[in-house]
Steps between C-alpha positions, in 0.01 A plus 500: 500500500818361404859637594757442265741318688819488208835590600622849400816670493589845706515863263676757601403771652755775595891513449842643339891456504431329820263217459125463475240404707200229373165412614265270419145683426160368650385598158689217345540255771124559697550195785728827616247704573249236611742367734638815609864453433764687309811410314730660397891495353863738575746464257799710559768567268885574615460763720184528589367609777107456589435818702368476849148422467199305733162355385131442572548105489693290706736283274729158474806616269725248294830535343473339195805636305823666618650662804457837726435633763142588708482783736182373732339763775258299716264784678711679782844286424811550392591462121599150444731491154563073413646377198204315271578253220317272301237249666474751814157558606425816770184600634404817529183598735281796488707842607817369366713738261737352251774573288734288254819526310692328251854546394534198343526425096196252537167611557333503839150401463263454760183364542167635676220345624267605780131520640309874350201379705572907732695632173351789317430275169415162494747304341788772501742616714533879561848591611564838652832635444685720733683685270512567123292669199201292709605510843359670801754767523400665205090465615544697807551898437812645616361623820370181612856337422699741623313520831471102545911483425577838637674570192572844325286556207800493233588152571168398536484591124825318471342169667168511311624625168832287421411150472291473165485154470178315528560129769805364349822735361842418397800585766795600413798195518746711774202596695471270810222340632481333902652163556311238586547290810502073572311583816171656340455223234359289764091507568503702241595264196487174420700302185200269318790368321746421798196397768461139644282356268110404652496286177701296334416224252771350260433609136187641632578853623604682765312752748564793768231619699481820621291604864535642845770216586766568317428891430278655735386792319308302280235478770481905493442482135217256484661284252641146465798449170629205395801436194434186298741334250361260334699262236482420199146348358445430844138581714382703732175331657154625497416673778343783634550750818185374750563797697318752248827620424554641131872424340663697271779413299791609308739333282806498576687292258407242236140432367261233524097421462265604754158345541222664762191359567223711649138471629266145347850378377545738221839556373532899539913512378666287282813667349900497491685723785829667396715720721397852566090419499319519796165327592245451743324196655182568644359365878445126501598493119745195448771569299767250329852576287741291287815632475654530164828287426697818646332461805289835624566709798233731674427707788159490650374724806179307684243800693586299842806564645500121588351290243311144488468330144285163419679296254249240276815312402791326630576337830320793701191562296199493662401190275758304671264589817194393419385169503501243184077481557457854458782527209307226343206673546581827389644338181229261432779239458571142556737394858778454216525830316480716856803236598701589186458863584547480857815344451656759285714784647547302824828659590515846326377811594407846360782450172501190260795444302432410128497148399669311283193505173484893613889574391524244228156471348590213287510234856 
């Protein structure tokens, strides 16, 4: 059976004054479900404030618009409270509870992706809120919350029966919420966009790998991340992840064409990307992009926390390793065609910057 495999944009699925939360469906998107990972989107307005809440899935979060702050509760620590702006990415285990404000005029919006393989719903998060018109407050019957808290029964009423909103509510401006501090940023965030670079190729692209090196918590989560830029009309080469890994990607910025080519060499995807879709590349699948003349940005979480890719172009391909017999071989070609296209791509890597006929078609 085939999967559909095009990208898809998130819907929303709950909100207000405050902002809205998205999710991509495994109705619409299916690799989701079949690869047992959820994604999902936060976009809060000025003033929002994303109620305390923790969920079935372990995640990789991204800042992709904005500033705020996160409130992060790691099982039996302290609240940590760090300042998050865009290109941050946090990870955030099993067990951990999380809130986040904004009190800025820009929208904070935050990206989700994580592993559903122990969630209640394949493909789909489930978050359980702590509070609110959904929370577990108002589940447990006044008894049960007045004995845990040891609480009288009229402000147990007062606890369970005054916040209305459902996840994510507007604050008022005067009302203030905790500071955060330098000191907690670090091993628990990392900048994609400030990060030494693990790749960069002039008029190529640019690339920031994220694993247990340079954030730990990664390796709790299960996950590897990486941020690519790519530039203009430049290419990404084919490869694939020859660790079984699946990769899912979002688009940050900019658009481009995507080619994937699946089992007996069939071309499963062949379509534009633009900003905001999110797709899927199956195990062992190679995938390929062209960035548009913009360029195109996107942010891509690997199910390894430490990921291996096989490149078939460029100076590290796995062509450039085998031996001009077998290429010629392989090919069914003469000593002088494997030559020509041994000697290509000697000295780049992973990006190739367009050439000359590619910007000015009429070389």
């Amino acid at each position: 059976m085939e999967i559909d495999l095009s990208p898809k944009l998130a819907k929303t699925l709950y909100g207000g004054d405050g902002g809205e939360y998205l999710a991509w469906s495994p109705n619409d998107l299916p690799m989701l479900r079949e690869g047992n990972i959820g994604a999902g989107k936060l976009a809060l307005h000025k003033y929002g404030f994303a109620m305390p809440r923790y969920s079935d899935s372990a995640k990789v979060a991204y800042v992709l618009q904005g500033c705020g702050v996160a409130g992060i509760v790691l099982p039996e620590q302290e609240e940590k409270v760090l300042a998050i702006k865009k290109g941050d990415a946090l990870a955030l285990p099993f067990g951990v509870v999380t809130w986040w404000y904004n009190k800025d005029d820009t929208d904070l919006d935050i990206l989700f992706l994580g592993d559903t393989s122990k969630a209640h719903k394949s493909g789909s998060f489930t978050d359980f809120f702590l509070t609110g018109s959904n929370g577990i407050f108002t589940g447990f019957s006044t008894e049960f919350v007045s004995r845990a808290w040891d609480l009288e029964e009229s402000i147990v009423k007062t606890l369970t029966g005054q916040q209305s909103g459902h996840g994510i509510v507007k604050l008022d401006p005067n009302f203030k919420m905790p500071e955060p501090k330098k000191e907690n940023y670090s091993g628990m965030a990392l900048n994609c966009e400030e990060a030494p670079l693990d790749v960069d190729i002039e008029n190529g692209g640019k690339v920031v790998v994220l694993n247990t090196k340079n954030l730990p918590l990664v390796g709790e989560v299960g996950l590897g991340a990486d941020l690519v830029r790519l530039n203009g009309n430049a290419m990404c080469s084919p490869g694939f992840s020859c660790d079984s890994a699946l990769q899912v990607t979002y688009v940050v910025r900019g658009s481009g064409h995507v080619e994937v080519v699946g089992v007996d060499g069939k071309l499963v995807l062949d379509t534009t990307l633009k900003a905001g879709n999110l797709f899927i590349v199956p195990r062992f699948f190679v995938v390929s992009k062209i960035a548009d003349p913009d360029g195109m940005d996107w942010f891509s979480i690997i199910t390894t926390p430490n990921p291996i890719f096989t490149h078939l172009a460029g100076r590290t391909s796995v062509w450039k390793a085998l031996s001009p017999q077998v290429k010629q071989a392989a090919f069914n070609v003469s000593p002088d065609v494997e030559q020509k296209f041994s000697s290509k791509r000697m000295n780049q890597e992973i990006f190739f910057p367009p050439s000359r006929s590619t910007l000015d078609p009429t070389i």
